[in-house]
C-alpha positions, 0 to 999 in steps of 0.5 A, spaced: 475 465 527 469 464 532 463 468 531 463 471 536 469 474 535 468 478 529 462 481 532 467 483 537 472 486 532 466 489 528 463 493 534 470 495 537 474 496 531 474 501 525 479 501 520 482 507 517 487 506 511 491 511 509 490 512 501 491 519 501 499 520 500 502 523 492 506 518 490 511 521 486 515 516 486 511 512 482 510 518 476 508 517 471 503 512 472 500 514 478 499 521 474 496 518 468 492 513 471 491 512 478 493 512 485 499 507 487 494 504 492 490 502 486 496 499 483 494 492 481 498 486 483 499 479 481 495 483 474 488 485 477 487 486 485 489 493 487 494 494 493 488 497 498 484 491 496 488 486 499 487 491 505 480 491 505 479 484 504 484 482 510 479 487 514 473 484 513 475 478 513 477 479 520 470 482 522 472 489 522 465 493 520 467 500 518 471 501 513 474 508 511 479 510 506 482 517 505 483 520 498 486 526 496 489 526 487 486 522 483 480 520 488 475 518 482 479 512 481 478 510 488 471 509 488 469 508 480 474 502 483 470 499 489 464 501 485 465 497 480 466 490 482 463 487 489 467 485 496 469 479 498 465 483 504 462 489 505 463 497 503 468 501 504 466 509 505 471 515 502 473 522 506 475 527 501 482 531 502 482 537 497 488 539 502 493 532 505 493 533 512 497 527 514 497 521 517 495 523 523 490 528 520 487 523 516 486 518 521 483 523 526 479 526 520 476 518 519 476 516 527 473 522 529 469 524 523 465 530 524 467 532 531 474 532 528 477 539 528 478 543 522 485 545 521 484 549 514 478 553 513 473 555 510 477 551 504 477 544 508 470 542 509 468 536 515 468 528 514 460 527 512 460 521 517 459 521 525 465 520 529 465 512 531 463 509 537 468 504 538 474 504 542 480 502 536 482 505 530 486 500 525 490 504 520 495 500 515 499 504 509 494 503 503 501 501 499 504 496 504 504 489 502 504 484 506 502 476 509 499 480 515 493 477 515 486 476 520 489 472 526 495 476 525 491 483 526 485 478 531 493 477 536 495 485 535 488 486 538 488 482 544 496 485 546 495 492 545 488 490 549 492 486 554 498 491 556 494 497 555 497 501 550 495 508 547 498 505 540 501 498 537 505 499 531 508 493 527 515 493 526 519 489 521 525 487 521 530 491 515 537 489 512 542 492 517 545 495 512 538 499 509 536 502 517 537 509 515 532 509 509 526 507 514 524 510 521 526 505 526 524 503 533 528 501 539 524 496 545 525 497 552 525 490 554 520 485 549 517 479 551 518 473 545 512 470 542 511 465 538 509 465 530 510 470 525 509 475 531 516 473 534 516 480 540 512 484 543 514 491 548 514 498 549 518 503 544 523 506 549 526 511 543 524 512 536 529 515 530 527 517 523 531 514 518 538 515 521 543 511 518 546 510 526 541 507 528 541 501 534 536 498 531 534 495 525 526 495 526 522 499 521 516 502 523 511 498 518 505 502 517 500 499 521 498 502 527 493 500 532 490 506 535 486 507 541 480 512 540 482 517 546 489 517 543 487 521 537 481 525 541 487 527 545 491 529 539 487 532 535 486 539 538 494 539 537 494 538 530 496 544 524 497 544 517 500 539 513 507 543 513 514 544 516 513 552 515 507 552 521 511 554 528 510 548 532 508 542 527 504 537 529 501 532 523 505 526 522 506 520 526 514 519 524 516 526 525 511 529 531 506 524 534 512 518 536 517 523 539 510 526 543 509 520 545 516 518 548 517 525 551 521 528 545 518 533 543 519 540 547 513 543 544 507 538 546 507 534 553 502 528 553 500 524 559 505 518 561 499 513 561 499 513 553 503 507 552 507 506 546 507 500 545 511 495 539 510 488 535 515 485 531 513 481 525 518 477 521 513 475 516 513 477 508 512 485 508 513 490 503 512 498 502 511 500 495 515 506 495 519 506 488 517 502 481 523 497 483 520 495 489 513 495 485 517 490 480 519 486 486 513 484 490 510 481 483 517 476 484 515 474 491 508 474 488 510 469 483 514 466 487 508 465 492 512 468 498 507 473 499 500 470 499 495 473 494 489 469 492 489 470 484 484 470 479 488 465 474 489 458 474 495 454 476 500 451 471 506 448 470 510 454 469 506 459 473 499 462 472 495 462 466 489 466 465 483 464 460 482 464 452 490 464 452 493 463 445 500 459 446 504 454 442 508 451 448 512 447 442 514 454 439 515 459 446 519 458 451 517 459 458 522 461 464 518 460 472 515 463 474 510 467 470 503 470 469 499 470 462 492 473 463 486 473 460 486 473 453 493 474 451 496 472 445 503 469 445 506 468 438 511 462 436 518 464 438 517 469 444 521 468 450 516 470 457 520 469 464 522 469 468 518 474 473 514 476 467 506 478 469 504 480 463 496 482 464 490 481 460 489 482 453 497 483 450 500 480 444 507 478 444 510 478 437 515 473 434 522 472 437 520 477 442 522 476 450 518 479 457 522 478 463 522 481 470 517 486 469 509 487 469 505 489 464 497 492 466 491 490 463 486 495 461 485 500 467 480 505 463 474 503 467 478 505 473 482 510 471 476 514 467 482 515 461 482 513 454 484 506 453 488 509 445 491 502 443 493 495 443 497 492 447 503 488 443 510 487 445 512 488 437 516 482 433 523 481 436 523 486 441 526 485 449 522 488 455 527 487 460 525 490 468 520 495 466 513 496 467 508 498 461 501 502 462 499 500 455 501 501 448 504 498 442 512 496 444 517 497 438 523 499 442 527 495 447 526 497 454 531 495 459 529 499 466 523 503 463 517 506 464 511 507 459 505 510 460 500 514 456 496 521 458 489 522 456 490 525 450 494 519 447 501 521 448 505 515 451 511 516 455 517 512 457 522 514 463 527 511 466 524 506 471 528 511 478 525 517 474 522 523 479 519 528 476 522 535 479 518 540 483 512 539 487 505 535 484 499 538 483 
């Protein structure tokens, strides 16, 4: 990409990554640890990272993130390791506002209106200067990469839309699960980016759906959208009259005239791109466990830390007798692993720095994390070994000594050292605190 694009793209464009969301799904480790967003792939780079790399590389110069839980563990993160590019500046949400409120807030910084006072205090940071907001999901993971972002500019530039959403394609079966969006008439392109139209009706999960189209959670947004939208917006609740704080549920059927209690100009175009590349939404562990499968399988590009070798990837000071142990394609072994003679590792097995795996025991189709207590500010309580003959068969591991068989589980450890294990589609009942 051309020097002087980037300049463009840095002068112009500001990203805003929505980082603020609860998470529940993902409990206990997004309680006891950090953030899905900060959720690492392939054994090291967090989610939102790959954002902010792809970002910067693109040229984009401002880069924000909203955080509400666990906001420490975004910035002992980003704080303790440089970028491929730049920094990344924080806004602080003691009270979630929304995906719109959270990217007005970022977009518009301290001349974005106030919805809750005197508990919400104004973003710290002036409001940008620029034209263009781009707003990913911090936990989406896909092959969207700069060229990808570089020909989205230059189509909601060219057709003169208020907003362009990406839209993926989903199983027609699944349409329900997702917000899906219908074209008017589309133009077909060529490449990943294979459609581009306006959005003529959007339906939030509705299983009747005439389009299987999901919204992908990457929105670009021009500034006098989001200055027109702010003065609307209310609490983050469906118990306020007239709510206004979503883009799925308000923001959309806005735009597309469908909301009886908010009317906006008809020049504010919305305006749709289909991507039929690799793309991901890491909503439930399940999926977690299986983006690591298209990581291995090199489906989705990730520029990993280890080296390649015949079976996978393998990381540095590795104990292994490859006579003695079995390997099944594809797998990660990080750093500093021990893998005793008789252990069976695969397939799908990512398995972070520092584990030991005992004698005769198998881990397959499940990640197992590194050392994550610089980042999660919680005490690191004990080795990591899967014990001798012990199976670990889809599941996800914090940290710990592993003396039980897990088939679908979820073991994590709170700051006191209390280790938990749930089944993998756990969701603990009641609102998060």
């Amino acid at each position: 990409m051309s020097g002087e694009v980037m300049n463009s793209i840095k002068n112009d464009v500001k990203a805003t990554i929505l980082a603020a969301g609860l998470g529940k799904r993902m409990n206990p480790l997004s309680s006891d640890y950090f953030p899905k967003p900060l959720f690492p792939l392939g054994g090291d780079i967090p989610m939102v990272e790959t954002w902010v790399n792809k970002l910067a590389n693109w040229g984009v110069g401002e880069i924000s993130m909203n955080l509400c839980v666990l906001r420490d563990t975004f910035k002992r993160h980003f704080g303790s390791r440089p970028l491929q590019n730049g920094t990344v500046r924080f806004l602080d949400e003691e009270i979630p506002t929304g995906t719109l409120g959270g990217i007005c807030k970022q977009a518009l910084g301290d001349r974005a209106k106030l919805v809750y006072q005197p508990e919400e205090t104004r973003p710290d940071f002036p409001k940008f200067s620029g034209t263009t907001i781009l707003a990913p999901s911090g936990d989406i993971v896909s092959n969207f990469d700069a060229a990808d972002l570089q020909r989205m500019y230059e189509i909601h530039k060219s057709v003169g839309a208020a907003m362009t959403m990406v839209l993926t394609p989903v199983p027609w079966e699944m349409r329900g699960e997702y917000g899906t969006a219908i074209f008017g008439s589309a133009e077909d392109l060529d490449g990943a980016i294979s459609k581009s139209g306006e959005i003529v009706d959007f339906l939030e999960k509705d299983p009747n759906s005439p389009s299987n189209l999901n919204n992908a959670s990457i929105y670009m947004i021009d500034m006098a959208l989001l200055e027109y939208l702010d003065p609307f917006r209310t609490q983050c609740s469906l118990d306020v009259e007239n709510p206004f704080y979503d883009f799925g549920k308000h923001v959309f059927p806005a735009l597309l005239g469908k909301l009886d209690y908010i009317q906006l100009p008809k020049e504010f175009k919305l305006w749709g791109i289909q991507y039929d590349g690799e793309w991901f939404d890491v909503g439930r562990k399940r999926d977690y466990i299986e983006v690591h499968k298209n990581i291995l399988k090199k489906e989705l590009r990730l520029p990993l830390q280890y080296d390649e070798f015949e079976g996978g990837y393998i990381g540095r000071n590795v104990s292994i007798d490859v006579t003695s142990t079995t390997i099944i394609p594809p797998v990660l072994i990080g750093n500093d692993c021990v893998i005793k003679p008789g252990a069976t590792i695969g397939p799908f097995a990512v398995i972070g720095d520092g584990w030991t795996v005992e004698e005769n025991s198998q881990v397959a189709n499940s990640v197992l994390w590194k050392d994550y207590s610089v980042i999660s500010g919680k005490n690191h309580h004990a080795a990591s070994i899967i014990r001798n003959g012990i199976t670990v068969n889809g599941s996800i591991v914090g940290e710990g000594i592993v003396e039980t068989d897990l088939f679908e589980k979820v073991v994590s450890a709170a700051n006191d050292g209390t280790v938990t294990t749930v089944d993998l589609d756990w969701i603990p009942d009641g609102k998060r605190e």
